[in-house]
Structures are given as C-alpha cells and as structure tokens.
PyMOL Python script that loads the backbone (N, CA, C, O; Angstrom):
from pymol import cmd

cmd.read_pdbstr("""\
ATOM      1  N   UNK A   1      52.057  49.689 -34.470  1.00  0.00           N
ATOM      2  CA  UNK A   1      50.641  49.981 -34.420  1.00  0.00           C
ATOM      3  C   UNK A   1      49.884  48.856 -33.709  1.00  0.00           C
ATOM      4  O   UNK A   1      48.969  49.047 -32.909  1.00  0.00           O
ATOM      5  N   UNK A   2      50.340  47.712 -34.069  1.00  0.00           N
ATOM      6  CA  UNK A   2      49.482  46.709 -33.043  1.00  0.00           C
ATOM      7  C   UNK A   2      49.815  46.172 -31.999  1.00  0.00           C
ATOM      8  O   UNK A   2      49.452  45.047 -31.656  1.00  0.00           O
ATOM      9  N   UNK A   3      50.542  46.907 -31.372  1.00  0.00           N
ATOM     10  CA  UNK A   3      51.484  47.130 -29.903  1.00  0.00           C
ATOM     11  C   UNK A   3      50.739  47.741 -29.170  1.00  0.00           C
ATOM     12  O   UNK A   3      50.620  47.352 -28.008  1.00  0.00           O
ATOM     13  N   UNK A   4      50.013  48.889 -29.635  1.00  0.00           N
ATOM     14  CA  UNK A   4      49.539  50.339 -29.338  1.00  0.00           C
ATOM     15  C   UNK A   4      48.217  49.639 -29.274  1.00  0.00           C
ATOM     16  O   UNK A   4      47.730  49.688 -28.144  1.00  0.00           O
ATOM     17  N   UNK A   5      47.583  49.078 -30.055  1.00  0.00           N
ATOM     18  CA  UNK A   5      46.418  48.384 -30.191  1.00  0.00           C
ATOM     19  C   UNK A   5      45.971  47.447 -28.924  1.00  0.00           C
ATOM     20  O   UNK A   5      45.055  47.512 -28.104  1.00  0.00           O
ATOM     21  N   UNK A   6      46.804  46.756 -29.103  1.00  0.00           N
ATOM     22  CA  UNK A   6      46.872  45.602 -27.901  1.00  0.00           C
ATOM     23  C   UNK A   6      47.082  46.077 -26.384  1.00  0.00           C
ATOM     24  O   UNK A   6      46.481  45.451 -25.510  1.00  0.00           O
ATOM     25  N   UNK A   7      47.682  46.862 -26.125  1.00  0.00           N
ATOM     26  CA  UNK A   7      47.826  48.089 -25.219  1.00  0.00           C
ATOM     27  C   UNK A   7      46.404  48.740 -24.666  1.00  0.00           C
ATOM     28  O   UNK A   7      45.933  48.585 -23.540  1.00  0.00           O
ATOM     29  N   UNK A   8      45.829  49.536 -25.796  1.00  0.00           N
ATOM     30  CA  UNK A   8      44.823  49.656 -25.494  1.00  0.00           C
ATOM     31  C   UNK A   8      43.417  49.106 -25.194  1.00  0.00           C
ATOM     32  O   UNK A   8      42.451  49.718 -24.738  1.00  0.00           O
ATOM     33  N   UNK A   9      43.565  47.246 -25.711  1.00  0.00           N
ATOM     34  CA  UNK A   9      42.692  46.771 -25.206  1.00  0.00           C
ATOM     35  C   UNK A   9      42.211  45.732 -23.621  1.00  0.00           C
ATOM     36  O   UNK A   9      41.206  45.242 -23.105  1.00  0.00           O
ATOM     37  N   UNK A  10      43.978  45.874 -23.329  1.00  0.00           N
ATOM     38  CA  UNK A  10      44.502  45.447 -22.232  1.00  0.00           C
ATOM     39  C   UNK A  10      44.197  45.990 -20.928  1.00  0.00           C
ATOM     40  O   UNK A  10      43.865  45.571 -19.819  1.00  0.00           O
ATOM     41  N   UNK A  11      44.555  47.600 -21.769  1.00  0.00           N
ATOM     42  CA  UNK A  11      43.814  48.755 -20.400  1.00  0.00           C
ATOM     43  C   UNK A  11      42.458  48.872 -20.672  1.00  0.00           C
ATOM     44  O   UNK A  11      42.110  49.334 -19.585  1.00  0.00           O
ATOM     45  N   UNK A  12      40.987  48.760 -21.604  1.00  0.00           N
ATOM     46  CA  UNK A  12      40.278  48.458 -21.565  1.00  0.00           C
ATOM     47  C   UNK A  12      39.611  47.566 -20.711  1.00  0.00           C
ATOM     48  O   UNK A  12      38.674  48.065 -20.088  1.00  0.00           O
ATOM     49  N   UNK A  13      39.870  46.262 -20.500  1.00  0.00           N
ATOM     50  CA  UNK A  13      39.308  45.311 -19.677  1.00  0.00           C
ATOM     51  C   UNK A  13      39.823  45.702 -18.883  1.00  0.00           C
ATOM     52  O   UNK A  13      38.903  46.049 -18.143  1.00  0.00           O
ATOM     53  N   UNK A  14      40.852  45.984 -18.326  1.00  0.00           N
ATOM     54  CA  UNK A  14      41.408  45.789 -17.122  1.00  0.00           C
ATOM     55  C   UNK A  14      41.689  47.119 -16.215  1.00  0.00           C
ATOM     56  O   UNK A  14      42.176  46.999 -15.091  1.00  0.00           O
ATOM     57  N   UNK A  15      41.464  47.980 -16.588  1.00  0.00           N
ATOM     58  CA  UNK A  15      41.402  49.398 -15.802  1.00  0.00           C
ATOM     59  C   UNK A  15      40.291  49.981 -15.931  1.00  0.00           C
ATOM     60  O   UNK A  15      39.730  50.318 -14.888  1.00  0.00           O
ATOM     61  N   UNK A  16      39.754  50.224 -16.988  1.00  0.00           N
ATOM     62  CA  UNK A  16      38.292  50.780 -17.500  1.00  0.00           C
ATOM     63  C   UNK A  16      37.153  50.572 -17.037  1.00  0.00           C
ATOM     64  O   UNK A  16      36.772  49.411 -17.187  1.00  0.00           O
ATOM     65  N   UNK A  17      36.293  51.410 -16.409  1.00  0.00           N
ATOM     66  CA  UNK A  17      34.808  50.956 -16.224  1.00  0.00           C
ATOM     67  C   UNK A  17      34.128  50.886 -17.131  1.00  0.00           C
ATOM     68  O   UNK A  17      34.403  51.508 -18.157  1.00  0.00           O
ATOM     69  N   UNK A  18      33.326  50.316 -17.056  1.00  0.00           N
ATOM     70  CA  UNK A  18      32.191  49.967 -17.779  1.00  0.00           C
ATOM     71  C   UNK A  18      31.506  50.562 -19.037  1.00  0.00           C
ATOM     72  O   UNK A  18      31.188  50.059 -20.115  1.00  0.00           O
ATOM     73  N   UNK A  19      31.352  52.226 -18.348  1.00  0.00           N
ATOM     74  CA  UNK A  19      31.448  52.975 -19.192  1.00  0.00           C
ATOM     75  C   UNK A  19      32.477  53.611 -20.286  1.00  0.00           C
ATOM     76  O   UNK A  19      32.377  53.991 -21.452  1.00  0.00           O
ATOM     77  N   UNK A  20      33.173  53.560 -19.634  1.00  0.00           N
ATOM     78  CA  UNK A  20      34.873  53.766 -20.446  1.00  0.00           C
ATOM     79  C   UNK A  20      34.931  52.355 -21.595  1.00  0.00           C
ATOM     80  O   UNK A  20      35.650  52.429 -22.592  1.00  0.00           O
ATOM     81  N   UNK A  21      34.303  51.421 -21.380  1.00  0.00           N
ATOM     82  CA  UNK A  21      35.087  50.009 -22.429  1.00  0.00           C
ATOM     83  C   UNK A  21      34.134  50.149 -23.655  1.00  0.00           C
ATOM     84  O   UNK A  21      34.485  50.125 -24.834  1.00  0.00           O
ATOM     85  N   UNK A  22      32.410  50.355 -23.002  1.00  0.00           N
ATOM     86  CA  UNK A  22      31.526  50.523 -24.320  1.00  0.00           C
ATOM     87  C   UNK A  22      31.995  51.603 -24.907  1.00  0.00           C
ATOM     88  O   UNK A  22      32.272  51.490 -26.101  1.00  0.00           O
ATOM     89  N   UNK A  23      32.180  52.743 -24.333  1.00  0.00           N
ATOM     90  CA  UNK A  23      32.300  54.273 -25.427  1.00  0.00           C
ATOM     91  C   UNK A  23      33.482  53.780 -26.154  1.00  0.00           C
ATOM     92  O   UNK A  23      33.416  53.706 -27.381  1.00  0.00           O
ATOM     93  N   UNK A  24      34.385  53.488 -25.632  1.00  0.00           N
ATOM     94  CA  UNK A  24      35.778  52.746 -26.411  1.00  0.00           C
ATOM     95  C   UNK A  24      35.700  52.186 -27.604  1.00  0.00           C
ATOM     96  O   UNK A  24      36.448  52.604 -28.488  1.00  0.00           O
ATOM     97  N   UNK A  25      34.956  51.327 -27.822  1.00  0.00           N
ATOM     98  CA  UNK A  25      34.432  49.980 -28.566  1.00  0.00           C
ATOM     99  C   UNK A  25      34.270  50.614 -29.641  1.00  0.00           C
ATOM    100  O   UNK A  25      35.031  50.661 -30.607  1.00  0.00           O
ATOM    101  N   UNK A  26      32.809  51.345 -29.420  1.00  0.00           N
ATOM    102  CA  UNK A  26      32.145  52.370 -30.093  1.00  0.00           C
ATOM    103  C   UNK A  26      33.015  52.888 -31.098  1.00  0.00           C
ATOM    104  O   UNK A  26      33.217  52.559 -32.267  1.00  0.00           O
ATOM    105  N   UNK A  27      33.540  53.894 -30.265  1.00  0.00           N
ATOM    106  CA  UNK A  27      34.471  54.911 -30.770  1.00  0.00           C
ATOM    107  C   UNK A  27      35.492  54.214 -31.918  1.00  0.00           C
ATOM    108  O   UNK A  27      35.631  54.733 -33.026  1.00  0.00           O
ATOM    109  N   UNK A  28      36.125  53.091 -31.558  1.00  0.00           N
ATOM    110  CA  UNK A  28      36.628  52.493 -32.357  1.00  0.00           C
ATOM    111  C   UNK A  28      36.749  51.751 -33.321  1.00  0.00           C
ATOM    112  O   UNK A  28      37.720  51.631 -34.069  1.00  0.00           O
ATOM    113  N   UNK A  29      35.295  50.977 -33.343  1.00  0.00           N
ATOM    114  CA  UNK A  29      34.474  50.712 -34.094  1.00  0.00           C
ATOM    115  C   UNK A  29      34.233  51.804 -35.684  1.00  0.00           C
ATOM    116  O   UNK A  29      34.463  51.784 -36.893  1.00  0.00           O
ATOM    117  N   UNK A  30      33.694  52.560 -34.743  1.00  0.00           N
ATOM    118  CA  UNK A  30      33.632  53.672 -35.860  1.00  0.00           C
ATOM    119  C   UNK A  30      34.903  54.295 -36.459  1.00  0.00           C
ATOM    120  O   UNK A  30      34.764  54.412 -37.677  1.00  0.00           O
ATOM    121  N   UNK A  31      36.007  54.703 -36.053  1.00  0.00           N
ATOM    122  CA  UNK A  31      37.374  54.942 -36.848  1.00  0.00           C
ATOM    123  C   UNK A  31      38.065  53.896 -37.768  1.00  0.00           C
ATOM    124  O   UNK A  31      38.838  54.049 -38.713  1.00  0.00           O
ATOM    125  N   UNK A  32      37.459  52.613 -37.099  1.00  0.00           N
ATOM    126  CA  UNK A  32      37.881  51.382 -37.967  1.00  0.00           C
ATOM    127  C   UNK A  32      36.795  51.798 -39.253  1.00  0.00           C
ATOM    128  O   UNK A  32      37.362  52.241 -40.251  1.00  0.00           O
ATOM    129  N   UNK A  33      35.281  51.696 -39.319  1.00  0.00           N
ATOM    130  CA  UNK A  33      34.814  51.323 -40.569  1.00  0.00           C
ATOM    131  C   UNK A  33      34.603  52.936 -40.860  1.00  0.00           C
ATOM    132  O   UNK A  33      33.745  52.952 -41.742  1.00  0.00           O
ATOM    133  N   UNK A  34      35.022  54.524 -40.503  1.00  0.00           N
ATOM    134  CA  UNK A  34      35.321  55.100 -41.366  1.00  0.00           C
ATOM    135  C   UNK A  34      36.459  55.280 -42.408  1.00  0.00           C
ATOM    136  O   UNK A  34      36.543  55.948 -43.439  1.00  0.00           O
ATOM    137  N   UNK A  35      37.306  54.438 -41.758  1.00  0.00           N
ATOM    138  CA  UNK A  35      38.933  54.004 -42.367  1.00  0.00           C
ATOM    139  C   UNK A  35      38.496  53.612 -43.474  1.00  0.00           C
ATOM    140  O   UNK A  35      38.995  54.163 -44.455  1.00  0.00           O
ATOM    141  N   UNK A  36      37.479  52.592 -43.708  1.00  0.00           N
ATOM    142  CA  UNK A  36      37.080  51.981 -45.019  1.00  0.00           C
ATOM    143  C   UNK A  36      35.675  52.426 -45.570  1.00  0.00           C
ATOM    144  O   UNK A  36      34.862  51.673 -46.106  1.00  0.00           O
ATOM    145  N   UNK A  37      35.564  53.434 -45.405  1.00  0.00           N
ATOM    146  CA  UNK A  37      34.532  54.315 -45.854  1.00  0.00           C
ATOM    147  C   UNK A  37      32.755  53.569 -45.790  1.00  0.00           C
ATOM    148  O   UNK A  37      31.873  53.580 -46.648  1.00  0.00           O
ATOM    149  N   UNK A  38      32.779  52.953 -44.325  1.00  0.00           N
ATOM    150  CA  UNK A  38      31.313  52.304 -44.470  1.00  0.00           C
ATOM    151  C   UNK A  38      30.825  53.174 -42.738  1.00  0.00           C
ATOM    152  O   UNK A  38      30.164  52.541 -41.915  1.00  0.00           O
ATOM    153  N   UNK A  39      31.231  54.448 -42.500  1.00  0.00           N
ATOM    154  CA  UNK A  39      30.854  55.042 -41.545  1.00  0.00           C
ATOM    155  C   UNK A  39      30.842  56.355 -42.578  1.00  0.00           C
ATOM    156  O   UNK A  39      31.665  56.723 -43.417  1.00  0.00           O
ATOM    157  N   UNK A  40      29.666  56.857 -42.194  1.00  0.00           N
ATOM    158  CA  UNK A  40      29.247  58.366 -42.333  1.00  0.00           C
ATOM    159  C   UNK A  40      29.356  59.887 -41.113  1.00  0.00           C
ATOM    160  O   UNK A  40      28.536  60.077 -40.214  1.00  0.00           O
ATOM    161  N   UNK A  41      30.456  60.713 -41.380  1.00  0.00           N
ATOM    162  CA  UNK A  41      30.486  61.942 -40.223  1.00  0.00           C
ATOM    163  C   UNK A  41      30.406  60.643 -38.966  1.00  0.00           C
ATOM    164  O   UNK A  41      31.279  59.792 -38.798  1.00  0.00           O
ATOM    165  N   UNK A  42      29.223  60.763 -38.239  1.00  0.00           N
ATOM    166  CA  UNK A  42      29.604  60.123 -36.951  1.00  0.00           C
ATOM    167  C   UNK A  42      28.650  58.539 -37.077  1.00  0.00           C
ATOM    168  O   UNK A  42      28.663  57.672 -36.203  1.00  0.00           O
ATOM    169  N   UNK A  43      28.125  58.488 -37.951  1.00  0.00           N
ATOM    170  CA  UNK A  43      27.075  57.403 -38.247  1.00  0.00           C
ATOM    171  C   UNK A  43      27.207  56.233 -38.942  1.00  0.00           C
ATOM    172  O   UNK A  43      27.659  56.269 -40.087  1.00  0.00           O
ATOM    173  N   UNK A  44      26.665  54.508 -38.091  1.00  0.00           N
ATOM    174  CA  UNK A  44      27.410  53.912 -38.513  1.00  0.00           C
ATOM    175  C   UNK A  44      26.391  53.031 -37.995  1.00  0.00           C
ATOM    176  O   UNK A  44      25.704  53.213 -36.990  1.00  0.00           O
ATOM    177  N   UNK A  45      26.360  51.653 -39.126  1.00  0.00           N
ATOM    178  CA  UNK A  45      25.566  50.822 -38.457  1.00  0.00           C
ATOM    179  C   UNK A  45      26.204  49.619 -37.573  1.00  0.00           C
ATOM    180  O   UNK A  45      27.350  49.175 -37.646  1.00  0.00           O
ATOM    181  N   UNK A  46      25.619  49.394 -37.099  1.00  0.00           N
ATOM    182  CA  UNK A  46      26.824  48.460 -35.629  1.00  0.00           C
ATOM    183  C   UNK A  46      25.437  46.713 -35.475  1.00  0.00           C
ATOM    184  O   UNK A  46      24.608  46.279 -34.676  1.00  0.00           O
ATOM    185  N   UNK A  47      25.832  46.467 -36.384  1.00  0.00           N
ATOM    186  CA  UNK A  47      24.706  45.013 -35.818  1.00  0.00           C
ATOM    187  C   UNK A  47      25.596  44.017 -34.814  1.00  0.00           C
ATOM    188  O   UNK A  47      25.771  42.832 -35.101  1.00  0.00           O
ATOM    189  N   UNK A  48      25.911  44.372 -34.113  1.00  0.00           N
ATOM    190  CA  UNK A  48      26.366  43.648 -32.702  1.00  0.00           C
ATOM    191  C   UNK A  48      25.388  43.582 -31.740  1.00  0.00           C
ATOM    192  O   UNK A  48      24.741  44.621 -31.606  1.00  0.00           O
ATOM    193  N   UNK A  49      24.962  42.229 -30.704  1.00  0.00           N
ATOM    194  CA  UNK A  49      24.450  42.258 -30.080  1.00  0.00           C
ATOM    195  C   UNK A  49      24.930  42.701 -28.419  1.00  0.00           C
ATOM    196  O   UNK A  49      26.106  42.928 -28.133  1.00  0.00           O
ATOM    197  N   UNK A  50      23.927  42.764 -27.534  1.00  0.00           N
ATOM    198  CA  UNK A  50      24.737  43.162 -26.144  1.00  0.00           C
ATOM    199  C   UNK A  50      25.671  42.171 -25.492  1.00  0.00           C
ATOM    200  O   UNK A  50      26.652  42.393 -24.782  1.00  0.00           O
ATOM    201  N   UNK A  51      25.042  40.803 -25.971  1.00  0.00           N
ATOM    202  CA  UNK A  51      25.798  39.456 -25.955  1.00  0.00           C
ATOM    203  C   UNK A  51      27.312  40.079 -25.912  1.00  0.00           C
ATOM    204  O   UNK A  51      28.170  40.399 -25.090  1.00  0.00           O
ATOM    205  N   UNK A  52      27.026  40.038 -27.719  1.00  0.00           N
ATOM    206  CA  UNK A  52      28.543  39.767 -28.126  1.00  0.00           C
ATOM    207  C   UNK A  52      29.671  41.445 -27.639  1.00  0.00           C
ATOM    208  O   UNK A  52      30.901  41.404 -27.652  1.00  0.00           O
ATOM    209  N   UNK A  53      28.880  42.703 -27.272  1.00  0.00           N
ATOM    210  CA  UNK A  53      29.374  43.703 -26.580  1.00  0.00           C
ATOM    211  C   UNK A  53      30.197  43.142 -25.067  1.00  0.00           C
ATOM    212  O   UNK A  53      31.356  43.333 -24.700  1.00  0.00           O
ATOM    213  N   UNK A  54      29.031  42.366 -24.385  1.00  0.00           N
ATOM    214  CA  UNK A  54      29.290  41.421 -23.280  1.00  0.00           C
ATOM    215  C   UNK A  54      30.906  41.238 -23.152  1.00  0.00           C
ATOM    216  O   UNK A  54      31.819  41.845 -22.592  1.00  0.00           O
ATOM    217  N   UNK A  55      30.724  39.635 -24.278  1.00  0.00           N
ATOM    218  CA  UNK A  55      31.801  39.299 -24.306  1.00  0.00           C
ATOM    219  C   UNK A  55      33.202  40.014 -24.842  1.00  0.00           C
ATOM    220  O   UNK A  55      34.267  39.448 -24.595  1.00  0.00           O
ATOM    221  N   UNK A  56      33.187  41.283 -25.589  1.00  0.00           N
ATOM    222  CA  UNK A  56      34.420  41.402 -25.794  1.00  0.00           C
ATOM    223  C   UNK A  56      34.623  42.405 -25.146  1.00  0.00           C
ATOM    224  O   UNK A  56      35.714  42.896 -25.436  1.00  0.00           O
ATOM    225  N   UNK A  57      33.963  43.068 -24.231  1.00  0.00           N
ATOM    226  CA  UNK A  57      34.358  43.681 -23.122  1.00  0.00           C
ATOM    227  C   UNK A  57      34.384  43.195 -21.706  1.00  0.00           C
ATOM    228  O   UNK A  57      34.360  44.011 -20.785  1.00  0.00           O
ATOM    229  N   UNK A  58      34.430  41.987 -21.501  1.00  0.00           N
ATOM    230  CA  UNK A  58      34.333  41.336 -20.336  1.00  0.00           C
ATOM    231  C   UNK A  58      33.227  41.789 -19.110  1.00  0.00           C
ATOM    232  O   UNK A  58      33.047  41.661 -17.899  1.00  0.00           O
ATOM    233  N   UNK A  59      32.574  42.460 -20.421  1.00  0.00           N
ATOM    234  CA  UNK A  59      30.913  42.696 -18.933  1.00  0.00           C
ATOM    235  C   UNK A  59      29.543  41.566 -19.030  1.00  0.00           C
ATOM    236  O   UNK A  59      29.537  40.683 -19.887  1.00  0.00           O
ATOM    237  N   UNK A  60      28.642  41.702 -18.237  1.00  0.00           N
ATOM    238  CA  UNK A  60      27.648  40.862 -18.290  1.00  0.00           C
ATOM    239  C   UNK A  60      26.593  41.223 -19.492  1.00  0.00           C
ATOM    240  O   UNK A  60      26.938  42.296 -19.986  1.00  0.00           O
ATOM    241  N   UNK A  61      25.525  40.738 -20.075  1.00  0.00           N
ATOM    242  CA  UNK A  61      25.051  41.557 -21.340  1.00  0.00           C
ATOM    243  C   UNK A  61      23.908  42.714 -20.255  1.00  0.00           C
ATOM    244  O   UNK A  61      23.557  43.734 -20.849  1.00  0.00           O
ATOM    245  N   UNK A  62      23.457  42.578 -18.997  1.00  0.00           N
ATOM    246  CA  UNK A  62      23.134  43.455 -18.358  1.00  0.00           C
ATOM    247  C   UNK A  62      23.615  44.592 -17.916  1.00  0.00           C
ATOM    248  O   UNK A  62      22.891  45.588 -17.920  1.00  0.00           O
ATOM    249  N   UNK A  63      24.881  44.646 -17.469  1.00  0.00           N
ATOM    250  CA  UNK A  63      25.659  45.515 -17.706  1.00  0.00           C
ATOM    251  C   UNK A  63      25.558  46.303 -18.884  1.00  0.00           C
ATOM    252  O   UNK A  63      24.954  47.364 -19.045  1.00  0.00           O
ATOM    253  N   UNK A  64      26.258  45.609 -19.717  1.00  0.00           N
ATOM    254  CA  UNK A  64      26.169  46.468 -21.067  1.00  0.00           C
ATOM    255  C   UNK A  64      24.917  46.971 -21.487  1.00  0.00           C
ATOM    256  O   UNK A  64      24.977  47.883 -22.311  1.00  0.00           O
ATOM    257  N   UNK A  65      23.954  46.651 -21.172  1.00  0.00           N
ATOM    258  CA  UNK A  65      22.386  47.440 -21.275  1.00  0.00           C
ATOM    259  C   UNK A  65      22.304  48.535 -20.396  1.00  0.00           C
ATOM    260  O   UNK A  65      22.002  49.592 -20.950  1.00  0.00           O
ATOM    261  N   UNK A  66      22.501  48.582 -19.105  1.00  0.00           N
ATOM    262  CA  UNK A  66      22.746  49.676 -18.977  1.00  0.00           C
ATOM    263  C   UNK A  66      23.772  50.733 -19.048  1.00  0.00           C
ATOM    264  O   UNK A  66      23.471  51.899 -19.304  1.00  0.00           O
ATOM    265  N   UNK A  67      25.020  50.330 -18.819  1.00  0.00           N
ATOM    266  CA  UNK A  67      26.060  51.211 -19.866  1.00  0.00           C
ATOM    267  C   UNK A  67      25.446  52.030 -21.034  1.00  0.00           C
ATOM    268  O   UNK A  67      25.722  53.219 -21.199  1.00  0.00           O
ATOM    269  N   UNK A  68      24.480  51.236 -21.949  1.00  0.00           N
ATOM    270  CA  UNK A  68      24.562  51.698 -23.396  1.00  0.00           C
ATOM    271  C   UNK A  68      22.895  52.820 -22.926  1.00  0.00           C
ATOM    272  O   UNK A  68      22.583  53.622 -23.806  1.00  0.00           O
ATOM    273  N   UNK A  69      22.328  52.808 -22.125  1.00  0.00           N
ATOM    274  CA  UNK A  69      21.115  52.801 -21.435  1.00  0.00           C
ATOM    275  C   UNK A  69      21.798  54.899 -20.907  1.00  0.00           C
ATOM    276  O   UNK A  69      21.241  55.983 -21.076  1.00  0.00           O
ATOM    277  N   UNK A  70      23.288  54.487 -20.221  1.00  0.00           N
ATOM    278  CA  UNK A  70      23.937  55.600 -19.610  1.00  0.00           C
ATOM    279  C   UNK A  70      24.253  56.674 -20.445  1.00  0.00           C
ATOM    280  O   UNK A  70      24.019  57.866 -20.243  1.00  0.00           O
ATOM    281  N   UNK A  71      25.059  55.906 -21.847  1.00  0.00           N
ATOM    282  CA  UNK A  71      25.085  56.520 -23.115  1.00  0.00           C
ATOM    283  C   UNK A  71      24.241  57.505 -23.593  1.00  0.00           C
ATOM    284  O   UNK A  71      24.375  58.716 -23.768  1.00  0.00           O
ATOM    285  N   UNK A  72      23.113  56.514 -23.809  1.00  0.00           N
ATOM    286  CA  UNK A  72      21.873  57.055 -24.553  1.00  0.00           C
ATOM    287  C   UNK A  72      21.485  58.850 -23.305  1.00  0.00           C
ATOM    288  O   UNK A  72      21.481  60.026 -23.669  1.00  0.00           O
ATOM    289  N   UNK A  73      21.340  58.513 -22.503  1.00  0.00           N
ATOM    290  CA  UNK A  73      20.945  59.521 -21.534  1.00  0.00           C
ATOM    291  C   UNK A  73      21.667  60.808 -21.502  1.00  0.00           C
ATOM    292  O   UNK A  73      21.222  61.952 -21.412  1.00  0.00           O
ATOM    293  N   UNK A  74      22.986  60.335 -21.605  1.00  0.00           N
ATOM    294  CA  UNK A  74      24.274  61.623 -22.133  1.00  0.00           C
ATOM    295  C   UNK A  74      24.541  62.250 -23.049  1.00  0.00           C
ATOM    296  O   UNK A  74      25.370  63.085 -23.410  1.00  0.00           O
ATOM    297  N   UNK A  75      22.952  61.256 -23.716  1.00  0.00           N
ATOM    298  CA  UNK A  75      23.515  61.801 -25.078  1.00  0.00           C
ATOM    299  C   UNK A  75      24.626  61.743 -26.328  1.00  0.00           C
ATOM    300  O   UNK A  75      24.683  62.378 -27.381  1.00  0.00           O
ATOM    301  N   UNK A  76      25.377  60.837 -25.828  1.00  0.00           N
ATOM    302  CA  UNK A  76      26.352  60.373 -26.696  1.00  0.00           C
ATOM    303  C   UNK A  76      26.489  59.176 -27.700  1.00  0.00           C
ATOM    304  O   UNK A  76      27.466  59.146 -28.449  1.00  0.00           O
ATOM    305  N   UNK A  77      25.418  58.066 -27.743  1.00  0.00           N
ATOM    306  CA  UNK A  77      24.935  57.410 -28.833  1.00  0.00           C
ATOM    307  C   UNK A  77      23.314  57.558 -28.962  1.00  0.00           C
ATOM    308  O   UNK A  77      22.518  57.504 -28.025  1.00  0.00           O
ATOM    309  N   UNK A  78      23.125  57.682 -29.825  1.00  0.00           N
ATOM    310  CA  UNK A  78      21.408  57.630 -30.540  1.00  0.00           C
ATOM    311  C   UNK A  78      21.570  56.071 -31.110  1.00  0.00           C
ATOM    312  O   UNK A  78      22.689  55.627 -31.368  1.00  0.00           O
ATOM    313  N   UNK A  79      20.418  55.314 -31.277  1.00  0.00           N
ATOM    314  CA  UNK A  79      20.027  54.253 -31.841  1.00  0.00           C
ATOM    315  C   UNK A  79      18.693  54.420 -32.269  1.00  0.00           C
ATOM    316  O   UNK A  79      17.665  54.715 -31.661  1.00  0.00           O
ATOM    317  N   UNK A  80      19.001  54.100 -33.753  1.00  0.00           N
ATOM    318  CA  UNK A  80      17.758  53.480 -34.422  1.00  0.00           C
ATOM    319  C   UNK A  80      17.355  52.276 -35.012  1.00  0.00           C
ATOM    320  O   UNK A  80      17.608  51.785 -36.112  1.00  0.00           O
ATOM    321  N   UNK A  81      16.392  51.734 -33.664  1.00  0.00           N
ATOM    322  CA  UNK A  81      16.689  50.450 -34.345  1.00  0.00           C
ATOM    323  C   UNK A  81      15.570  50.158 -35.152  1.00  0.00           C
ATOM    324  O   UNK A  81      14.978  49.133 -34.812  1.00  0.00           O
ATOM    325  N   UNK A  82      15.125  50.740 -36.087  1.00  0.00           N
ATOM    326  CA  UNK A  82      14.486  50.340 -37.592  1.00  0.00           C
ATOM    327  C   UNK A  82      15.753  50.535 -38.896  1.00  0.00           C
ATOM    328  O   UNK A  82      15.464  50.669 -40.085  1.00  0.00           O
ATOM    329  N   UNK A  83      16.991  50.514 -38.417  1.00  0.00           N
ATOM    330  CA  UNK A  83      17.876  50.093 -39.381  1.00  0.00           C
ATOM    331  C   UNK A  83      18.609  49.123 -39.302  1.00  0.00           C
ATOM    332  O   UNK A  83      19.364  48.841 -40.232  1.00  0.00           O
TER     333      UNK A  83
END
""", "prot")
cmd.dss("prot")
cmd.show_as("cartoon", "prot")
cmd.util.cbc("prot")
cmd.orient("prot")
C-alpha cells in the first residue's frame, strides 16, 4: 500500500498538471479523513493554506490560486470560508 502511495505521488509532481495535482490532493485528502470519520458524504474541512498546497505540490501559491480558482468554476470544489 505505500508503494502504491508513493507511486502516486511521484506521478503527481512529475507528470500531472496543475490541475490534476490540486484535484488529487483534494480527493485524497478527503478519503484519508473519511477513513477516520472527520469527512462528511463529500464535505470536509481542509485548513491548509495555498502556501502550504504550493509546497506539497510543487506549484507556486499563484498557481495554486488559480488552479483552485479553475476548480471552483467547474464546479468541482465549493468553499466556505466562514468555516
């Protein structure tokens, strides 16, 4: 399992655009803390900054603003940030 893991974060940075590494994150993010029951159906609170998105996806935190900017537009993450 952490073969498979490491694998996938390898091809993350390193094949993946931009868009592909945030939805990734995301996505995984969330299967991790529904694993431990602190994600709801698809909802989940994520206090990470774009900084630290930045850095563990090897993008700039501008980048990742608009990435998450691309998201939002597709419709595929909502943010509320009064939580």
């Amino acid at each position: 399992m952490d073969a498979a893991i490491f694998r996938e974060w390898l091809l993350n940075i390193g094949q993946r655009e931009g868009y592909a590494r945030i939805a990734h994150i995301i996505c995984e993010l969330m299967m991790r803390l529904k694993a431990v029951g602190l994600a709801e159906d698809s909802t989940f609170n994520m206090p990470v900054t774009q900084a630290e998105l930045a850095d563990a996806t090897g993008m700039t935190p501008v980048h990742v603003n608009r990435v998450l900017q691309a998201l939002r537009a597709d419709g595929l993450i909502i943010s509320d940030k009064s939580k």
